[in-house]
GUBA-104996 format. One record per residue: residue number from 1; x, y, z of N, C-alpha, C, O in turn; residue in one letter. Coordinates in Angstrom, 2 decimals. Layout:
BEGIN
SITE num    n.px    n.py    n.pz   ca.px   ca.py   ca.pz    c.px    c.py    c.pz    o.px    o.py    o.pz residuo
SITE NUM       X       Y       Z       X       Y       Z       X       Y       Z       X       Y       Z       A
...
END
This chain:
BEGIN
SITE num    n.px    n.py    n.pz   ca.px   ca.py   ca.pz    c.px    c.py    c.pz    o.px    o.py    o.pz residuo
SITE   1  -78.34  -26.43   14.31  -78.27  -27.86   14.11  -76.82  -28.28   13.89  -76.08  -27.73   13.07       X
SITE   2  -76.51  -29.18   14.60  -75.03  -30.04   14.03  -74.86  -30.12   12.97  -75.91  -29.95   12.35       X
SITE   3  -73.50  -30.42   11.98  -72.93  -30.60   10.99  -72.87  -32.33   11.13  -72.72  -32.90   12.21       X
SITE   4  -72.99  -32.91   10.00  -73.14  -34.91   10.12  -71.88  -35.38   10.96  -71.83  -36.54   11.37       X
SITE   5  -70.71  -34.32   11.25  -69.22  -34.99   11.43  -69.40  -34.47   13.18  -68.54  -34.76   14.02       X
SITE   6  -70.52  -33.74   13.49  -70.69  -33.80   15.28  -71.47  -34.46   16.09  -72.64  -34.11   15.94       X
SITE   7  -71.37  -35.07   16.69  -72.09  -36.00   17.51  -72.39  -35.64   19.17  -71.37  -35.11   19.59       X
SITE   8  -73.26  -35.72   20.09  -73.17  -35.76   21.30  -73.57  -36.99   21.84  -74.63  -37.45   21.42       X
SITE   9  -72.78  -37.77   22.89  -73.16  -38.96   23.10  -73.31  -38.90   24.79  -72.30  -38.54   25.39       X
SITE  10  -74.10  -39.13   25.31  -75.23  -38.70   26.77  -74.88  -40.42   26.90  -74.87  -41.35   26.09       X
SITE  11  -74.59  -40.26   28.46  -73.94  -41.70   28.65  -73.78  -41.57   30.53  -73.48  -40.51   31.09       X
SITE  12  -74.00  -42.65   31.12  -73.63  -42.75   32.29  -72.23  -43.69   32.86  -72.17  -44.91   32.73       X
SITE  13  -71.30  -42.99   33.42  -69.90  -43.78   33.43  -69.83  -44.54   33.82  -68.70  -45.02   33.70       X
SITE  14  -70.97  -45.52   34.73  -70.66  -46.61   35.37  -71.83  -47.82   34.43  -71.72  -49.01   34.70       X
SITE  15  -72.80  -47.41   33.45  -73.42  -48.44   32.52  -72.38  -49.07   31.38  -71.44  -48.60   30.74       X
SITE  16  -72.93  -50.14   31.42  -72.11  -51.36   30.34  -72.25  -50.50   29.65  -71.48  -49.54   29.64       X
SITE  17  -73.34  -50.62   28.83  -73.40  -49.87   27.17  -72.25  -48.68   26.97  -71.38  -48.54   26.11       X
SITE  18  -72.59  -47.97   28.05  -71.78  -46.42   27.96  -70.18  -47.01   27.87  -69.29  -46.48   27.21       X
SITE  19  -70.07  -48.06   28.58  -68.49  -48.29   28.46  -68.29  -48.46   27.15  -67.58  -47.79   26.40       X
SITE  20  -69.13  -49.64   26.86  -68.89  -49.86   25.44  -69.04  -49.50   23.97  -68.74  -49.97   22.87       X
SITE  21  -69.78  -48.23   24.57  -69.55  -47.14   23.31  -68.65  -46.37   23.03  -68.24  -46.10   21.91       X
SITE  22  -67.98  -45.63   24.94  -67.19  -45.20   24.95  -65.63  -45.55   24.44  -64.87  -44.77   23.87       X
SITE  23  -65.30  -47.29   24.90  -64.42  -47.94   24.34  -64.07  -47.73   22.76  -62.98  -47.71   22.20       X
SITE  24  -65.80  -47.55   22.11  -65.60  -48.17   20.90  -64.87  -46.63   20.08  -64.02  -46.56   19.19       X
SITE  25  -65.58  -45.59   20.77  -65.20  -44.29   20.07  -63.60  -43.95   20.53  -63.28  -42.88   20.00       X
SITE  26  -62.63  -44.45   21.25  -61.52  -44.84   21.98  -60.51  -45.14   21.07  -59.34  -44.75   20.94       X
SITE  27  -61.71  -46.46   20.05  -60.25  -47.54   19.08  -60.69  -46.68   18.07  -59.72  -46.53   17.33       X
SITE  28  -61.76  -45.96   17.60  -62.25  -45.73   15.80  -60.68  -45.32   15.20  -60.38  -45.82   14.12       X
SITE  29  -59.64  -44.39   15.89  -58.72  -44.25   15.05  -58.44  -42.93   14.47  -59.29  -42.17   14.93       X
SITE  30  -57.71  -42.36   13.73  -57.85  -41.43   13.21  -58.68  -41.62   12.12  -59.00  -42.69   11.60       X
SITE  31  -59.19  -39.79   11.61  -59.99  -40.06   10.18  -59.19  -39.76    9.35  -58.34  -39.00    9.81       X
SITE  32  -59.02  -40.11    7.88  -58.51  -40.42    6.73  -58.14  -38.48    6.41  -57.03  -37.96    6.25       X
SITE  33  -59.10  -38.00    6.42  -58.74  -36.50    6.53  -59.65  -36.04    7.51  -60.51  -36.64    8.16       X
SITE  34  -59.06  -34.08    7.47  -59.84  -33.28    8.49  -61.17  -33.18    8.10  -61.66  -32.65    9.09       X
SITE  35  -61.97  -33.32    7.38  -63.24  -33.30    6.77  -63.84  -34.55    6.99  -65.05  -34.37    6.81       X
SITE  36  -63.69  -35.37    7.19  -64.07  -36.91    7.75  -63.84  -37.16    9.20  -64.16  -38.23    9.70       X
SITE  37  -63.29  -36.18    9.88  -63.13  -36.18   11.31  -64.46  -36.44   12.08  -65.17  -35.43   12.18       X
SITE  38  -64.93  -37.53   12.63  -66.00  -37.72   13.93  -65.71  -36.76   15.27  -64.84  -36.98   16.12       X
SITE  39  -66.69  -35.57   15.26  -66.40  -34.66   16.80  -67.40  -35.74   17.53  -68.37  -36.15   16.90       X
SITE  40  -67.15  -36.17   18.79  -68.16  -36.75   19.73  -67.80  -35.78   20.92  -66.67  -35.60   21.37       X
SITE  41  -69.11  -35.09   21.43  -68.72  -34.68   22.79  -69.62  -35.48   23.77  -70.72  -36.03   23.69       X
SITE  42  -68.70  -35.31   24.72  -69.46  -36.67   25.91  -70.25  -35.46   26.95  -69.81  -34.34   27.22       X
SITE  43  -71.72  -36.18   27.50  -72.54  -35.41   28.19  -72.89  -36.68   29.52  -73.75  -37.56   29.36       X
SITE  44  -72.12  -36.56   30.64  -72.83  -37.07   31.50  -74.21  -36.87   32.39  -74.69  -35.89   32.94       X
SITE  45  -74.74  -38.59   32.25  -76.10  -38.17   32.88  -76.57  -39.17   33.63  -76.96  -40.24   33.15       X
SITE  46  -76.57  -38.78   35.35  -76.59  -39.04   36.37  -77.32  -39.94   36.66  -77.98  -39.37   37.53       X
SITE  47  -77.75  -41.00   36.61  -79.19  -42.31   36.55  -79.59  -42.42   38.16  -80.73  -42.71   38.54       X
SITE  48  -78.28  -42.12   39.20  -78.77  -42.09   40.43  -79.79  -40.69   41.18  -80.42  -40.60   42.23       X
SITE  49  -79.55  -39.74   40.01  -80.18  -38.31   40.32  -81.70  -38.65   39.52  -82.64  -37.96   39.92       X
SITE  50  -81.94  -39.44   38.66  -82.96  -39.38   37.37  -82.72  -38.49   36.79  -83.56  -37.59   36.84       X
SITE  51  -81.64  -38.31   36.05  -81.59  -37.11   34.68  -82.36  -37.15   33.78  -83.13  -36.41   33.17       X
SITE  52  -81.77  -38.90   33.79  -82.52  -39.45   32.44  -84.08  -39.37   32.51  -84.66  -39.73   31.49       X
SITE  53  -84.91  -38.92   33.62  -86.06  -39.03   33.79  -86.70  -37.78   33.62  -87.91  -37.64   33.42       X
SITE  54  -85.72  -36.72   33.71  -85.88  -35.41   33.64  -86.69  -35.15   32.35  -86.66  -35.79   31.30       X
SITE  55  -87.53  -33.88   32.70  -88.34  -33.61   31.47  -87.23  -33.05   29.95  -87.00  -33.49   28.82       X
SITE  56  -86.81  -31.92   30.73  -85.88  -32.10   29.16  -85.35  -32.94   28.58  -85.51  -32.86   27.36       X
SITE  57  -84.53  -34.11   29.08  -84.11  -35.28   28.74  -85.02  -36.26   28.11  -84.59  -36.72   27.06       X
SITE  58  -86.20  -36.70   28.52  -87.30  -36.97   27.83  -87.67  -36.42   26.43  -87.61  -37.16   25.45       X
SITE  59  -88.09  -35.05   26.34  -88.84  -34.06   25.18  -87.14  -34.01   24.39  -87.22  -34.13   23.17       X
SITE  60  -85.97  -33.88   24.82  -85.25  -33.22   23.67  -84.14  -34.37   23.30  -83.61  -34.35   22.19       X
SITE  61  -83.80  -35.37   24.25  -83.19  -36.67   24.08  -83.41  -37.68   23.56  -83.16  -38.13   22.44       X
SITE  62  -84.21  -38.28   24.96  -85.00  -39.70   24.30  -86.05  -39.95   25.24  -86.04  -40.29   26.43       X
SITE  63  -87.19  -39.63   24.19  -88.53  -40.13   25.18  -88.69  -41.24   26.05  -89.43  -41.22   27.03       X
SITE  64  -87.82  -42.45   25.59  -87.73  -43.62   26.63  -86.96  -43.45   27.82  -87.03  -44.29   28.71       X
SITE  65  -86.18  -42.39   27.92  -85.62  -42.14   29.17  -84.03  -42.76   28.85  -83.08  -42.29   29.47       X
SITE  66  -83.87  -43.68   27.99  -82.71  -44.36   27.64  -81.12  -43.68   27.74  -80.84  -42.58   27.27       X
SITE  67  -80.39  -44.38   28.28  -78.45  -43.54   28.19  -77.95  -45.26   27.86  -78.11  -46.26   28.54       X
SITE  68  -77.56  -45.14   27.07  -76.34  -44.51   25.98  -76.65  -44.32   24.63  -76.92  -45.22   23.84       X
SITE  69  -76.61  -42.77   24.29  -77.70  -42.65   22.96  -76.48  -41.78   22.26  -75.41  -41.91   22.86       X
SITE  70  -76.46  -40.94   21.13  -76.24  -40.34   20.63  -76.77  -39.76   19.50  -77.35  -40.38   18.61       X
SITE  71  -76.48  -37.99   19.53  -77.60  -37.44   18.99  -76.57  -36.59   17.83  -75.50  -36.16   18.23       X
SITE  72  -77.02  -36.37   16.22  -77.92  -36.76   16.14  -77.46  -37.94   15.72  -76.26  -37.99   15.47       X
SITE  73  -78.20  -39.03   15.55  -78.50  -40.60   15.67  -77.10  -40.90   14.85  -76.84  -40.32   13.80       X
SITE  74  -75.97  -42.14   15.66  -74.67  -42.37   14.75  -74.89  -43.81   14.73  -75.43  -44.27   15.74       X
SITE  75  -74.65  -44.47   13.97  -74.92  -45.69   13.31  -73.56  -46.68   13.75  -72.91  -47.35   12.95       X
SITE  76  -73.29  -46.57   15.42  -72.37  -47.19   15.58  -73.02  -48.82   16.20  -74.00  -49.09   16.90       X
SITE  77  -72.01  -49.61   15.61  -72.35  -51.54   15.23  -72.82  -51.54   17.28  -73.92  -51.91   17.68       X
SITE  78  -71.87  -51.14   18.07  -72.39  -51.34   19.57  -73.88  -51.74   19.87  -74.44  -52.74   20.31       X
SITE  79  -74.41  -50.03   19.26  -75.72  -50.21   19.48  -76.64  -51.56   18.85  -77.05  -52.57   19.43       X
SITE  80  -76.75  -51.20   17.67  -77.43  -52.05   16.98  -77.32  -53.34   17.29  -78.37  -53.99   17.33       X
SITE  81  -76.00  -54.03   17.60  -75.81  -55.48   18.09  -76.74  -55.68   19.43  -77.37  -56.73   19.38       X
SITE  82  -76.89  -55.15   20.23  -77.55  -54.98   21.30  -79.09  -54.79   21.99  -79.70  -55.04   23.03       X
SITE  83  -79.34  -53.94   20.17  -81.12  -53.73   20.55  -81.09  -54.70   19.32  -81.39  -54.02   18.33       X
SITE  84  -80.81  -56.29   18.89  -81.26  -56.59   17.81  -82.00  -55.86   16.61  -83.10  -56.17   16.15       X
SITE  85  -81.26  -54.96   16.23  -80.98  -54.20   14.93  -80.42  -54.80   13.86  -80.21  -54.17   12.83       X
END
């Protein structure tokens, strides 16, 4: 299992959202120290292939089939503004 300070964020390079998550993880900045450091690793996933439709992607991602997610779950304002959260 990840440590709270690793993130994977599954994203397609040409969706709004993905830009604008990507953007957002772009400005966050440095962290205050090395122990507060955000790791994000980026996982592209293909929407013209159906990745996102793919069974693993489903069972171990997101059952809705959904990109731009990040696992495990980061509480960035992008999202939430967006799915009225």
């Amino acid at each position: 299992m990840c440590d709270m300070g690793s993130y994977t964020l599954y994203h397609f390079q040409w969706s709004l959202f993905s830009l604008m998550a990507r953007y957002t993880v772009a400005l966050r900045g440095n962290a205050a120290s090395p122990e507060t450091a955000m790791r994000i690793e980026e996982k592209l996933v293909d929407l013209h292939r159906g990745e996102n439709l793919s069974e693993k992607y489903l069972l171990e991602v997101n059952p809705k089939g959904q990109v731009c997610i990040t696992l495990p779950y980061a509480p960035i304002p992008v999202f939430g503004y967006f799915e009225g959260e």
